[in-house]
C-alpha positions, 0 to 999 in steps of 0.5 A, spaced: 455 137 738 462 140 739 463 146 736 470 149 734 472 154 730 479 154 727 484 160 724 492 160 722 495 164 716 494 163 709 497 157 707 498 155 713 494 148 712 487 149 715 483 148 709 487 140 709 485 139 717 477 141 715 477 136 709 480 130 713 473 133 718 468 134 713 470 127 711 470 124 718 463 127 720 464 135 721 459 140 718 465 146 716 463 153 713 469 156 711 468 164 712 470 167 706 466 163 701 460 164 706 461 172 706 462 171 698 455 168 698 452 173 703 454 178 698 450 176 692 444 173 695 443 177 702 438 183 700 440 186 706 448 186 705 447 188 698 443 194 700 448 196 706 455 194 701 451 199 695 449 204 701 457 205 703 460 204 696 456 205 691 452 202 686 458 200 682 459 195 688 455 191 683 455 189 675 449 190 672 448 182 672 448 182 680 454 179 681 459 182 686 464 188 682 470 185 686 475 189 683 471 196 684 470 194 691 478 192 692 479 198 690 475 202 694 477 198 700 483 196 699 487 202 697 483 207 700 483 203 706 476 202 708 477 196 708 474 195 716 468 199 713 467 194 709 467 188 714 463 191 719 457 191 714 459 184 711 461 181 718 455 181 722 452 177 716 456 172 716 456 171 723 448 171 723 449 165 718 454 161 721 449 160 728 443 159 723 448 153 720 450 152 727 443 151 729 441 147 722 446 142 724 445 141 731 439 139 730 440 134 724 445 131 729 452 132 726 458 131 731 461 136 730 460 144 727 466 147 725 467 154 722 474 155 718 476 164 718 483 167 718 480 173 722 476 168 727 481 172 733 480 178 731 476 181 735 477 176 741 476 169 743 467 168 741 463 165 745 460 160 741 465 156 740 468 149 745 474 148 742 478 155 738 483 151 733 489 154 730 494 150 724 501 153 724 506 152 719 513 155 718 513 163 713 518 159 707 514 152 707 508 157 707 510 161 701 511 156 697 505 152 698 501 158 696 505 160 690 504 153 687 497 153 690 495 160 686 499 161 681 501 168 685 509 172 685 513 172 691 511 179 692 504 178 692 503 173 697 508 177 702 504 183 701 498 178 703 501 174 709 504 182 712 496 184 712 494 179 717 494 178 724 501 175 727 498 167 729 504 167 734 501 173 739 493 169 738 495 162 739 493 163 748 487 165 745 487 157 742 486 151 745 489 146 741 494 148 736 496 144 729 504 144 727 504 143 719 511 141 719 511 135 715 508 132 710 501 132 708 499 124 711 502 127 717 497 133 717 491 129 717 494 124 722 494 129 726 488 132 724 484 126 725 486 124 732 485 132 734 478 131 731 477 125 736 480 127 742 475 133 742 469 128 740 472 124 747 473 131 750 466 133 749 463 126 751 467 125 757 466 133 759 474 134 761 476 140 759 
């Protein structure tokens, strides 16, 4: 089973090139909706959020206060504190999912996280994929997608790591320069060259 992480900023595409895979064959967790699960459902990631921010972490329902804990992170710049508690959950779920999934013969395991690079180029993967895509078209592809201002979006993509300084920590890069069709063109023969890459054992 060829295993691959992929990155890129957001509205860069890479959530596109994940669907042309999970439609090809490829198991693909996406990080941020995963740490969204694990914080409702894990007991012991709810106890440590709780400990560090406060029972107001969560409604009376058990749902995730998101607003309190985006304060609390966010604007009081915790935001680090915060992902040291909820990270190492995540990353213990996606090698149980990676395991699951080599065992029940997929082709492919993908993991799709805008913070994949963050602390270096890990271990468990083959191939570490990033989807590059120019600041305009990005910007305009997110503000139709979310509804969000200009300002908003901006204030967001300056929050990220710059992709550009992280791409000799990638093996293959995807440029999202075109259309649409063109993105998963391209997202499909990526896909089938790391196949043949890994059944070959060319590097």
């Amino acid at each position: 089973m060829v295993k691959v992480g992929i990155t890129g900023g957001i509205g860069s595409g890479k959530t596109t090139v994940c669907k042309v895979w999970e439609g090809m064959g490829a198991v693909v967790v996406y990080a941020d909706d995963l740490a969204k699960k694990l914080m409702v459902e894990d007991d012991d990631l709810i106890s440590r959020i709780i400990s560090a921010f406060g029972e107001s972490s969560y409604h009376e329902d058990g749902s995730l206060n998101r607003q309190f804990l985006a304060n609390k992170a966010f604007e009081k710049g915790e935001v680090e504190k915060l992902n040291k508690i909820v990270h190492p959950a995540v990353a213990r779920k996606v090698k149980e999912l990676m395991g699951r999934a080599e065992a029940q013969g997929a082709d492919m395991f993908v993991e799709e996280a805008a913070l994949l690079l963050s602390k270096g180029r890990p271990d468990i993967f083959d191939y570490i994929v990033i989807v590059t895509a120019n600041k305009s078209d990005r910007l305009k592809w997110v503000m139709n997608r979310d509804n969000s201002g200009q300002d908003e979006i901006l204030a967001r993509m300056k929050k990220q790591q710059s992709f550009e300084e992280l791409m000799p920590l990638c093996d293959f890069v995807i440029e999202n320069d075109s259309t649409v069709q063109s993105l998963k063109r391209k997202s499909e023969d990526l896909y089938r060259q790391m196949l043949k890459l890994q059944n070959t054992g060319v590097d």
